[in-house]
N, C-alpha and C positions, 0 to 999 in steps of 0.2 A: 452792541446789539440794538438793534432798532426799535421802536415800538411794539410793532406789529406784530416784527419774531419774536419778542418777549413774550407780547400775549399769543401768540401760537403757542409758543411754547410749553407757558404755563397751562396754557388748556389742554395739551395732550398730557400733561403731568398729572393733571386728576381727574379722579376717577369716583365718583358718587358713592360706588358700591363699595370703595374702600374708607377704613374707620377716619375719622375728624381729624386723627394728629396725623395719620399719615401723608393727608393730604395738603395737613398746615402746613408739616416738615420739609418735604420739597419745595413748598411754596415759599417760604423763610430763605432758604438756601438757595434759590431759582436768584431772588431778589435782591438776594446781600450779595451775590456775585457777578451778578447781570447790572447792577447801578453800580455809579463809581461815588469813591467820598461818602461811604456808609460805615458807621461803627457798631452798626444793630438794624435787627433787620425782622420783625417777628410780629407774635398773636399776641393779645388778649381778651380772655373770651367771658363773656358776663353770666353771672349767677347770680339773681336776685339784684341787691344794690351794692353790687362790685364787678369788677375786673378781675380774673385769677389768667395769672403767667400762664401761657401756653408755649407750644414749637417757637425757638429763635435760633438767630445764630448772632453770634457776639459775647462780650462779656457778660455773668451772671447778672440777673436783673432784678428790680422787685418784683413780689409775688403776688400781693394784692393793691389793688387801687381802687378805692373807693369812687362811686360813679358822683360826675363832679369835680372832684379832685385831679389837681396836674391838667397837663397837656392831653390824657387816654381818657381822662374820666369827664373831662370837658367835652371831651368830641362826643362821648356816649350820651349824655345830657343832653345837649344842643343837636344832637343825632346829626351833625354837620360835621366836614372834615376840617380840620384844626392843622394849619401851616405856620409855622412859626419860627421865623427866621432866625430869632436870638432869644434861648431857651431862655437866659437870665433876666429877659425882660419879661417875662410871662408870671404873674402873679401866681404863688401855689403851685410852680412847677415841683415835679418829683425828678430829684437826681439821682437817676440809678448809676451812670456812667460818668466822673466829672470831664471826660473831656468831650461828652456832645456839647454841641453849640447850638444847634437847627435841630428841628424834628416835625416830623410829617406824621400826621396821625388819621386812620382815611378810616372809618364804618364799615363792618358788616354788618348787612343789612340783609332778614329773611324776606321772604317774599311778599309779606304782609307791609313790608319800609319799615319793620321796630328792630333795634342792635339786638344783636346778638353776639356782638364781639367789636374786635380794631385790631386794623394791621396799623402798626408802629414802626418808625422809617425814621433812626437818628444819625446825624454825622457830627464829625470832628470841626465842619465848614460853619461859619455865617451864613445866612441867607442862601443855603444850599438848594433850596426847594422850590421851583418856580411853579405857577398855576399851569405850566404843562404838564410837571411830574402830578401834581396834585390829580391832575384828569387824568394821567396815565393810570395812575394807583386806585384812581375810583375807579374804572375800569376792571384793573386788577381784583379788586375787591368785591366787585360784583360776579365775575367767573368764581371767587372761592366761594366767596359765598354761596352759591351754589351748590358746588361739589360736596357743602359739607354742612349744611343746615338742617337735615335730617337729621343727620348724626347727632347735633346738640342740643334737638331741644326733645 
């Protein structure tokens, strides 16, 4: 699937007026089967100073991550998207899954620019994630964001 139809796509999937998971849930599943070389593919959405597990698809995952901590809590800190080619080289990663290698971790961001969550993007590859996908996924990220920023705060 191409870029473009990706994000077409995911944009006619959500729909504002429907609840937060609804919209995370297609959006998890749009992305874990639409990218190749994915072992997980999902939310987590910030409450105070953490991360709580939202919509995914993939093996069961952790549930909370402290903001800071890991590769998700890093990116919500630095409010910046977090690319990282080889998990086991990343100080303080959290292993939910031993066999991701790579993982992409991109910001939502309300409309103010402060988190209110992270879509999490892990594979079984090295260096799976190039700064295309990175801009794909900010992209991505910013349409849900959208769709669902009401809903959570």
């Amino acid at each position: 699937m191409s870029e473009k139809d990706l994000l077409k796509q995911l944009e006619a999937l959500l729909d504002p007026s429907d609840e937060a998971v609804t919209n995370l849930a297609n959006a998890s599943a749009l992305l874990f089967y639409a990218q190749k070389d994915l072992n997980w593919a999902g939310f987590y959405l910030l409450k105070g100073d953490a991360l709580y597990l939202g919509p995914f698809q993939g093996k069961p995952a952790c549930t909370r991550i402290p903001v800071g901590k890991g590769v998700c809590g890093t990116a919500v800190a630095k409010n910046k998207t977090q690319r990282v080619g080889s998990v086991h080289a990343f100080p303080g990663h959290i292993a939910c899954d031993c066999a991701s290698e790579s993982e992409l971790v991109v910001v939502l961001r309300a409309g103010d620019g402060m988190p209110i969550g992270v879509l999490d993007l892990d594979s079984p590859k090295k260096e799976r994630f190039s700064e295309q996908d990175a801009s794909l996924m900010e992209q991505a990220a910013a349409l849900i964001a959208r769709a669902v920023e009401e809903k959570l705060r």
